[in-house]
N, C-alpha and C positions, 0 to 999 in steps of 0.2 A: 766425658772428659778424656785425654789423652790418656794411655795406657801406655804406663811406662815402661822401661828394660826391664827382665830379670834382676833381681837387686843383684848388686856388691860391691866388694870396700874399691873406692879408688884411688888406693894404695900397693903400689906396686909391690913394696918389700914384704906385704902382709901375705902369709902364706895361709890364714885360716879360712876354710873353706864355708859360704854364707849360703849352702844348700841346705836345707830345712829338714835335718833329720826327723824321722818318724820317734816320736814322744814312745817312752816305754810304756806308760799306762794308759789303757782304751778309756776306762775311765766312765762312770756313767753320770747321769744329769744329777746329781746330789748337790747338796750345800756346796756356798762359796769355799774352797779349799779343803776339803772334804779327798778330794783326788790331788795326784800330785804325780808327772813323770818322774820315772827311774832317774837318780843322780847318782855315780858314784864316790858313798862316802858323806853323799849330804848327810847333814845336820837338821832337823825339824826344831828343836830344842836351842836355846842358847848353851854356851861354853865350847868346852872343847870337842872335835870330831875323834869319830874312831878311824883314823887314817894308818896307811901304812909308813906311813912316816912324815916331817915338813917337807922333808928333801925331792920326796914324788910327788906332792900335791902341793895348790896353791889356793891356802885359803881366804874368803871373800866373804864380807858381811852382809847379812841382809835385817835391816831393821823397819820395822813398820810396827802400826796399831793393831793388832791381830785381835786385842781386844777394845771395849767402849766405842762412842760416840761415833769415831772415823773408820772402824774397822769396816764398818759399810761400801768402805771404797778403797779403804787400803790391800786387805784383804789377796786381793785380787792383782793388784801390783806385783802383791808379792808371789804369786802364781808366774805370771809374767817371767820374772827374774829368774825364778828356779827354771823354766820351763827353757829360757837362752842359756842358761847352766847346763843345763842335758844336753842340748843342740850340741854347743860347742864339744864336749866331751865327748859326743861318740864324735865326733871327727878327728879325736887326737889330744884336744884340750889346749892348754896355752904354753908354749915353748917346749910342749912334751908333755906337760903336767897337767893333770885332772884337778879343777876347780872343784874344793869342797865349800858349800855355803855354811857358813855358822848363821843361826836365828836368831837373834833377838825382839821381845814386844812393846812397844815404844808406848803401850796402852792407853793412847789419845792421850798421855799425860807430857807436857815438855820437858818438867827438870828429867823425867823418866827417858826420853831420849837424847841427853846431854849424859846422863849416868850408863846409858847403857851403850853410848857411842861410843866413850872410856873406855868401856870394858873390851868393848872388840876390837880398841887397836891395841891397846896396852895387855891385856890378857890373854885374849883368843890370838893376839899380832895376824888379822887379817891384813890383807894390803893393801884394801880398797873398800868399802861401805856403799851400798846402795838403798838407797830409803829416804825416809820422811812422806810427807802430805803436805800437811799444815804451811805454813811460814813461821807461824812459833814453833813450831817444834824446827822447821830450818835454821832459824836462829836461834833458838838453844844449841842444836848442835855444833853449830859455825866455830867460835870460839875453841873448842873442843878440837877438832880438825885442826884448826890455825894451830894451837899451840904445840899438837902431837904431832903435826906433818904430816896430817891423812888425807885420802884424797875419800869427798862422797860426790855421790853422781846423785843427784837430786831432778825425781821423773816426773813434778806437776809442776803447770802453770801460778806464775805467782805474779805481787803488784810489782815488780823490777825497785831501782833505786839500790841494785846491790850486785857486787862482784866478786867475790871472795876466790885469790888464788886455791882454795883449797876447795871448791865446787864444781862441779860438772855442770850447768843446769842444762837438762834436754826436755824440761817442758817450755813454755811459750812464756815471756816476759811481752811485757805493758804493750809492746807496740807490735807485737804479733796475734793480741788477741783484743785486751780490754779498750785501745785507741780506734782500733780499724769497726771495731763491734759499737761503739758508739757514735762515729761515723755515719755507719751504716745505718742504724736506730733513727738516727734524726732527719737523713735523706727519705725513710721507707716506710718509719710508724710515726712519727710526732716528734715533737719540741721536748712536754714534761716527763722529767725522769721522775719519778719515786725508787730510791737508793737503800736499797733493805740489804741488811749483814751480818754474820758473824761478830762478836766484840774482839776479837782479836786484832792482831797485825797486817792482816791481809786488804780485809775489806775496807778498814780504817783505811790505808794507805792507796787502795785501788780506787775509793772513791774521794779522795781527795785530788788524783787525776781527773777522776771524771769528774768535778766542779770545776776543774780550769779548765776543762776540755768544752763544755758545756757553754762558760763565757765565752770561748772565744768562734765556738762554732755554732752560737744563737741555739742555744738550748735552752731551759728551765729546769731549777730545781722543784719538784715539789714536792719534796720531802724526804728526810735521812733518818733509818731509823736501826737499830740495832741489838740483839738478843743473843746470853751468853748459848754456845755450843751445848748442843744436846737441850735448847729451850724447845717447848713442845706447846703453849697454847699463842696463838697467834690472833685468838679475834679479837685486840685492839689494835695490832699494827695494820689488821685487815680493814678494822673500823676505818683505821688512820688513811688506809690508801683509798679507798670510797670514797671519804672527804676530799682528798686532795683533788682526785682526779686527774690521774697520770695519764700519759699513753701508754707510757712504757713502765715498766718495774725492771728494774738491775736489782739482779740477784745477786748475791756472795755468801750467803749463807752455805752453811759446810755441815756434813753429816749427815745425822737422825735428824736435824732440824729441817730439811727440806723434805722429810714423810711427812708431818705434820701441818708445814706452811704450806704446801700446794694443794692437800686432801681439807684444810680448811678455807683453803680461797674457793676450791669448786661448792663447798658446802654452803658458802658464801653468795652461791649463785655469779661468780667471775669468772669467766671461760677466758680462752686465747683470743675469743673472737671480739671481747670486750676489753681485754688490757693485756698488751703484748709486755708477756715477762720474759726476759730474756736472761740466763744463766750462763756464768764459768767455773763451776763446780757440779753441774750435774750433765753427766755422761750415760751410755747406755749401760751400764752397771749401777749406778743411782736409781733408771727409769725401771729397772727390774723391779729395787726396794720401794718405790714410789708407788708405783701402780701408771701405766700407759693411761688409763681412763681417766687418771686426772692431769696429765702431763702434755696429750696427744695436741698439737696445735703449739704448743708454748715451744721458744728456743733457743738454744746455746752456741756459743763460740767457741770452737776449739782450732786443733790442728788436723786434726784425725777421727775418722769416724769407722765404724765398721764397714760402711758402707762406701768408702773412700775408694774410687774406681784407679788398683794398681794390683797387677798379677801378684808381686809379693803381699799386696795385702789378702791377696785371693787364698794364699797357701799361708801365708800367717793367721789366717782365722780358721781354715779349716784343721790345722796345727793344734792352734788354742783349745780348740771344742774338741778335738781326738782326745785331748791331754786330760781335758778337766769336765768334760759332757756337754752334748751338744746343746744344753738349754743354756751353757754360758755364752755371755757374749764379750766382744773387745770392748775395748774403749781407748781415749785419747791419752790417760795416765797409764795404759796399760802397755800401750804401744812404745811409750815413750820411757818406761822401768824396762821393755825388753830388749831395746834397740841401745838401751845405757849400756847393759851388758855387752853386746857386739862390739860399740864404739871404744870402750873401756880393754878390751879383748885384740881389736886391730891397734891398739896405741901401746899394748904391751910387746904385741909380736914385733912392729914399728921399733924400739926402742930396745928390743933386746934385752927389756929387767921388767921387774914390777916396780923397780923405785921411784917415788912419786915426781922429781923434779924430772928425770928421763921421759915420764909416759905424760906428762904435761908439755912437753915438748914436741913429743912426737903424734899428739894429738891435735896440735896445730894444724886449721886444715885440712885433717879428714875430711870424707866424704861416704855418706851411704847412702844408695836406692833405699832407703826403710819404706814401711808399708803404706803411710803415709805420704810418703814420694821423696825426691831429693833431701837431704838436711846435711849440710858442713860444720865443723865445732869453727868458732869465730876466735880464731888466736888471741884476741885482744883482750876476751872477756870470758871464755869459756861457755857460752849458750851457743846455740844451734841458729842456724840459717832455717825457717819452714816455713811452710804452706799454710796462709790464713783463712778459716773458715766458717761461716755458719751456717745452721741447718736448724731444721723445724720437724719436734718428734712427729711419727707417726703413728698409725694404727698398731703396728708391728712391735713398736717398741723402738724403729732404727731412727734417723738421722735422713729427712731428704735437704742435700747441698744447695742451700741458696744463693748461693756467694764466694764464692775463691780470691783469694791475689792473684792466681795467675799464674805465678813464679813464688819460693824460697824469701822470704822476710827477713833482710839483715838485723839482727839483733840489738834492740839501741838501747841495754834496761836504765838507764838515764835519760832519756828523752833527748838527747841534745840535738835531732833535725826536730823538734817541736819548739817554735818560740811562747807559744804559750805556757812549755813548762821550765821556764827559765828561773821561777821564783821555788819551784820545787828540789828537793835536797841534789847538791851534785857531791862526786866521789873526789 
């Protein structure tokens, strides 16, 4: 693939410099977040920081599952965030001030990240929240934001059908991942999908695109089936998918539930080379927790992969793995909590405040080289303009790129250039 520029903002007025400072902690290969670069004045803990005052620093939430079900992939996000936290800071920090992060753990529970989303604009008065996973837990928070006038930057891929002025989103909505990725499925492996999920908001709503998607571009369903978060015995829905006899399996399943669903389908005797599963929640931070030996062959749609051929991403990984030990790896949610930071950071310097109607303003239209390659915030809706991708793990553990757009993916999270999804909810 083309190898892009050197990243940076292209924004003239922003004066923060997007050179990839060296992380303060070398850091050795230990547990996920186990290491952490030097931040001045962070926070690990939730509530208040020990700062030298409001008036020198600028503080910034970060909320994730640090415990239960999601922390499997959350975790790591939030490595991510701290890790742009540090960057910017030795370079000066934002309008002069050094970003302090407040923590909070959203502990795979939703009312818990609607309550603790509270506390960090109203208590801690951060000025901005970076977090979530889930879609429930995004929609719990939603509300919360709206009514307190907070701004969150929200870094994973979800089913779109939502715009909320007080959202960031810089992972991939519907038609940057889950439309092109079934597309794709039906040109390359087969006609029948078997539709396995999370019972939540996600999967529900992801795969009721893909039934219309399906009709209208000569697919089959064969079969929809669903297990709450953190479910761990799978050999009836395994039974279920033998029967049907799919080509394909769509994955949506979220968390600890995909150690158990893919180490029971090999056990199964079901490899890659008998039924193409393809995933939008496992990245190469999942295939760590999983095991490559049952993963290797099966694949995912993302935006970003480690292996994503761009200099910035060349020095963003070697960054990552200085900070937090070289046996970690990136991923596509991880890319996309780190590059919030940056974008959220050029729209303040932009706008000359942190006040939320200002830096929504002046975040209109950005633009970053991220590691991933090109991405613009889309005025109209707040998601990103990116790169559509899929790839097939490997031996390694990485990502080989089967498939590109080409170019930056306008953001449609309504569908409206699709007529077949004309009968699905509009805004």
């Amino acid at each position: 693939m083309k190898r892009n520029r050197p990243w940076k903002f292209a924004v003239c007025a922003v004066v923060l410099c997007v050179v990839l400072a060296g992380c303060g902690s070398g850091g050795g290969a230990g547990g996920k977040g186990t290491n952490k670069p030097a931040s001045s004045g962070s926070s690990e803990t939730g509530g208040d920081t020990a700062a030298p005052g409001d008036g020198d620093v600028i503080k910034v939430g970060i909320l994730h599952s640090l415990s239960g079900t999601m922390s499997i992939s959350e975790v790591s996000v939030k490595d991510s965030e701290l890790m742009a936290i540090q960057e910017i800071n030795a370079k000066g920090g934002v309008l002069g001030k050094q970003l302090v992060p407040v923590m909070e753990d959203g502990a795979s529970d939703w009312p818990t990240f609607a309550e603790k989303a509270r506390k960090l604009i109203s208590e801690n008065k951060v000025v901005t929240v970076f977090g979530g996973w889930t879609s429930a837990s995004r929609k719990a928070m939603l509300p919360v934001f709206e009514e307190l006038n907070g701004l969150l930057w929200y870094p994973v891929q979800y089913e779109g059908l939502e715009a909320s002025p007080n959202i960031f989103y810089t992972g991939a909505t519907t038609n940057q991942q889950i439309v092109p990725a079934v597309s794709w499925l039906l040109e390359n492996r087969g006609k029948r999908f078997f539709l396995l999920g999370s019972d939540y908001v996600f999967p529900q709503t992801a795969n009721k695109i893909i039934k219309e998607q399906l009709k209208a571009e000569g697919g089959e369903l064969a079969g929809e089936e669903y297990t709450p978060l953190g479910h761990t015995d799978y050999s009836t829905m395994i039974a279920k998918i033998q029967k049907a006899k799919p080509d394909v399996i769509f994955n949506t399943l979220n968390g600890d539930s995909n150690v158990a669903f893919f180490k029971q389908l090999k056990d199964a005797g079901i490899s890659a080379s008998d039924i193409t599963t393809l995933s939008v929640s496992v990245a190469e931070e999942e295939i760590r927790g999983i095991g490559v030996d049952v993963l290797q062959g099966h694949l995912a749609a993302w935006n970003y992969y480690q292996t994503t051929d761009t200099e910035a991403n060349q020095a963003f990984v070697d960054h990552y793995k200085k900070a937090y030990g070289k046996d970690r790896v990136t991923a596509d949610p991880i890319e996309a909590g780190y590059i919030a930071v940056y974008l959220w950071a050029a729209a303040v310097e932009k706008a000359g405040t942190t006040e939320v109607g200002a830096v929504k303003e002046a975040a209109k239209g950005l633009e970053l080289d991220a590691p991933g390659g090109k991405v613009k915030i889309d005025g109209d809706n707040q998601h990103l303009y990116k790169t559509v991708r899929i790839g097939e793990v490997q031996a390694d553990g990485q990502f080989k790129e089967l498939w590109n757009s080409g170019e930056p993916v306008k953001p449609d999270p309504y569908l409206k250039d699709y007529a077949w999804a004309a009968s699905l909810s509009t805004p």
